[in-house]
C-alpha positions in Angstrom: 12.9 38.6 -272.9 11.6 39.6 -269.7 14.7 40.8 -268.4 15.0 43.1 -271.7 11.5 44.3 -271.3 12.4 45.1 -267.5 15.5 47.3 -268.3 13.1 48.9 -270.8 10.8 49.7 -268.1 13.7 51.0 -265.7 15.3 53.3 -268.8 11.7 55.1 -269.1 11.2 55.5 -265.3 14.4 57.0 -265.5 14.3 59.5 -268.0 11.0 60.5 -266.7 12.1 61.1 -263.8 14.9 63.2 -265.1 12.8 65.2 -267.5 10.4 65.5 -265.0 13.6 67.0 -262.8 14.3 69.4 -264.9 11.2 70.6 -265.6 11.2 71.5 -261.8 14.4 73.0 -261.5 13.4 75.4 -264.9 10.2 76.4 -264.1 10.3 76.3 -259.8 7.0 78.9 -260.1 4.7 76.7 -261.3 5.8 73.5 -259.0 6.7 75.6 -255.9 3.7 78.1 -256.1 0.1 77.5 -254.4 -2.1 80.4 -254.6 -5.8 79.8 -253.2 -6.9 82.8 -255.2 -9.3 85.5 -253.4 -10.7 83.9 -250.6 -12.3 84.7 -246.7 -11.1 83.5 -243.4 -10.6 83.9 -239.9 -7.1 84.5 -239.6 -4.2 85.1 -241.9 -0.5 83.2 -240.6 2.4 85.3 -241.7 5.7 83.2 -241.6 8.8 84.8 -240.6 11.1 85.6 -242.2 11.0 88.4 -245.1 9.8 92.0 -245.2 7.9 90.8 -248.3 5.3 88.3 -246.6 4.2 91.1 -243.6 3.7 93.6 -246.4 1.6 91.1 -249.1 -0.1 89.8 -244.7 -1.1 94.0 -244.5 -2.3 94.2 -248.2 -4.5 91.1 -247.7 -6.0 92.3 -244.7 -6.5 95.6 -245.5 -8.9 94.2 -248.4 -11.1 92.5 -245.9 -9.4 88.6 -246.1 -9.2 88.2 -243.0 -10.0 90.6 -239.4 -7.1 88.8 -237.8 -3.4 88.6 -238.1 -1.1 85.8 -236.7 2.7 86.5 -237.4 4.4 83.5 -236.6 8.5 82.8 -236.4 11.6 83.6 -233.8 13.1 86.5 -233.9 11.2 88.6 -236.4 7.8 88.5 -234.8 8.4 92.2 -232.8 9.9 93.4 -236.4 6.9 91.8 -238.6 4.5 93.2 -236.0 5.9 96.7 -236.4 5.9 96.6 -240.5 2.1 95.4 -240.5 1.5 98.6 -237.8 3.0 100.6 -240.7 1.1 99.3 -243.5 -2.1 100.0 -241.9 -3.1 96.9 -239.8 -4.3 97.3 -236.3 -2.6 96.9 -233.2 -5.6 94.9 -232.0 -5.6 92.9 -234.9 -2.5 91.6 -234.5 -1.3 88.5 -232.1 2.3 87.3 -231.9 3.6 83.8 -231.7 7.4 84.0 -231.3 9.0 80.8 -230.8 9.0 78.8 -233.7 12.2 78.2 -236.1 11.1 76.3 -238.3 8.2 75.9 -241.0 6.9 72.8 -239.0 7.2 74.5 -235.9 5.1 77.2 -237.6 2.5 75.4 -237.7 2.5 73.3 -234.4 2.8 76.6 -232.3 0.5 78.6 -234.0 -1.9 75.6 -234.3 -3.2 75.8 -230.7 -3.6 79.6 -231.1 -6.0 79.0 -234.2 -8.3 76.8 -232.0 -7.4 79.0 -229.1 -9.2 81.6 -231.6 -12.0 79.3 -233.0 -10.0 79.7 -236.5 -12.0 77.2 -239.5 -10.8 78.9 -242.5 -6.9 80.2 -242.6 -5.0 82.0 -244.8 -0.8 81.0 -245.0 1.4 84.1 -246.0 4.7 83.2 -247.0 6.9 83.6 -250.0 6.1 81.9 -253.3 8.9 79.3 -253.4 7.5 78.6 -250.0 3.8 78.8 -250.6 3.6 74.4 -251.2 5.6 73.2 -248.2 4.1 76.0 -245.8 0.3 75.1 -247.3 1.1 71.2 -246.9 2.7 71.5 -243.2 -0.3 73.2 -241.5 -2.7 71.2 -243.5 -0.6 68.3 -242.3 -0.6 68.8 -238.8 -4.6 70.1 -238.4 -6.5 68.5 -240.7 -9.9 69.8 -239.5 -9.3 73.6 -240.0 -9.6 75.0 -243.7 -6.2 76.0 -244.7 -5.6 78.6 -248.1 -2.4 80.1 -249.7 -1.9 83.7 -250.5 1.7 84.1 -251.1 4.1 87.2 -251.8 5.2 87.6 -255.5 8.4 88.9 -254.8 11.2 87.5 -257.2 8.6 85.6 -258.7 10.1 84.9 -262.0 12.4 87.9 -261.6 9.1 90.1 -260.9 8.9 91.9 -257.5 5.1 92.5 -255.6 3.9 95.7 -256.2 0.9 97.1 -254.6 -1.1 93.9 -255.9 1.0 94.1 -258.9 4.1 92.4 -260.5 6.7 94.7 -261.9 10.2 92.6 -263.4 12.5 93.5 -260.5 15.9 91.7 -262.7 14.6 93.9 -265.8 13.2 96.8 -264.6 14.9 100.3 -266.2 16.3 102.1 -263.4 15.1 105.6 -262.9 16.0 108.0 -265.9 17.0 110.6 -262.7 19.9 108.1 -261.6 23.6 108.9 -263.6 25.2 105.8 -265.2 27.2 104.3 -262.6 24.0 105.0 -259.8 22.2 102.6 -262.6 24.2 100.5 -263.0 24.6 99.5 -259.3 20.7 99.6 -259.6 20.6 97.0 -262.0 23.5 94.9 -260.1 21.1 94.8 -257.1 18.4 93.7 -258.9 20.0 90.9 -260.2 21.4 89.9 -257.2 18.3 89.8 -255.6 16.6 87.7 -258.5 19.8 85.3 -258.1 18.9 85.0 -254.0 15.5 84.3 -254.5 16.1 81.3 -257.1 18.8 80.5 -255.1 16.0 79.9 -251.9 13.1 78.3 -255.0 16.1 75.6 -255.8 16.9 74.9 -252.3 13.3 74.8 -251.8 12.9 71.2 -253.4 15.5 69.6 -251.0 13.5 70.9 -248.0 10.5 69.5 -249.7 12.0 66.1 -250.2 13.2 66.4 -246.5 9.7 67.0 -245.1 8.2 64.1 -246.5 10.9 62.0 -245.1 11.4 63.2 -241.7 7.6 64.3 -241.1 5.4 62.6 -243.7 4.5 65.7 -244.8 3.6 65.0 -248.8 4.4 67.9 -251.1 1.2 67.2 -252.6 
C-alpha cells in the first residue's frame, strides 16, 4: 500500500514537472522576463552583446533613470560606447569595463567599479530572455547594492523595441513602397530574426540550470 501510494506520489511529481516544462518552453516571456518597472538609480550596466540593449541603456538614460552609464562585456565595449554616443548619451557619462565574457564575469568586474562609484541602486540592461539570469547574477555576487531590471523588448514575443514601444517585428506589413519580391525578403528577415531570438529564450533555460549548478546562482 505504501509502495503504491509512493509511485503515486512519483507519477504526480512527474507530470508536474513536465507540464510545468512546457509551460516554460511555450511561454519563455513570462518565465525569462524581469522588468523592475520605472525606477531611479545610480548607474545603469549595459551587457554586451546586442545593438538592442545600448539603444533600450540610451533611451533609459535619456529619461533621467540613471546619470551614469556602465557598458560591460569584451569586445563590444568601444562599439556599445559609440552607439550610446549616437543615441544621445554623454561622453562623460559613460565608463567602460571591457574584459568580461561572460554574464558572471559581468557582474564580478563591473562590481568593483559600482563601489568604486558609490553605486546603491543599479539598473541591469540586457535582453529579455536574459533579463532573470543577468538580475540573479549581480544580485548574487553583491548582495548589499540594490539591483533592478530594465530589459530590451526586442523579439519579445515576435515584437521588436520601438522608441518605448513594441511593434510585431515577425508580423509586421512591410512597407507598401517595397515591390513583391523586396517584401517578401522583408518578411523572410523578420522571421528569421524572431526564430534567432527564441532560439537564444530556449537556450536560455540550460544556462539558467547551469548557473545554479556551477555558481549557486538560483534563478529565483
Amino acid at each position: 500500500m505504501k509502495r503504491h501510494r509512493l509511485l503515486k506520489i512519483l507519477f504526480a511529481a512527474g507530470l508536474l514537472l513536465v507540464l510545468l516544462a512546457a509551460l516554460a518552453w511555450f511561454f519563455p516571456q513570462q518565465v525569462l522576463t524581469v522588468d523592475s518597472g520605472p525606477v531611479k538609480g545610480d548607474v545603469l550596466v549595459v551587457m554586451g552583446g546586442y545593438p538592442d540593449r545600448a539603444v533600450r541603456a540610451a533611451e533609459l538614460f535619456k529619461q533621467g533613470e540613471a546619470p551614469k552609464i556602465l557598458v560591460s562585456g569584451l569586445g563590444d565595449s568601444a562599439s556599445n560606447r559609440k552607439l550610446l554616443e549616437q543615441n544621445g548619451v554623454t561622453n562623460t557619462a559613460i565608463i567602460l569595463e571591457g574584459k568580461s565574457r561572460t554574464t558572471r564575469e559581468n557582474a564580478e568586474f563591473s562590481i568593483p567599479l559600482l563601489r568604486q562609484m558609490g553605486a546603491r541602486r543599479v539598473i541591469i540592461v540586457t535582453s529579455w530572455y536574459h533579463s532573470r539570469r543577468a538580475l540573479m547574477c549581480f544580485e548574487h555576487y553583491a548582495p548589499d547594492i540594490q539591483f533592478y531590471s530594465r530589459p530590451s523588448y526586442f523579439g519579445y514575443g515576435g515584437e521588436a523595441e520601438d522608441g518605448g514601444r513594441k511593434t510585431d517585428s515577425a508580423k509586421a506589413t512591410p512597407h507598401p513602397t517595397l515591390s513583391p519580391v523586396e517584401a517578401e525578403r522583408v518578411k523572410a528577415a523578420q522571421k528569421a530574426e524572431w526564430k534567432r531570438v527564441r532560439g537564444y529564450a530556449n537556450s536560455e533555460y540550460f544556462k539558467l540550470l547551469g548557473y545554479w549548478v556551477c555558481y549557486g546562482v538560483a534563478p529565483v
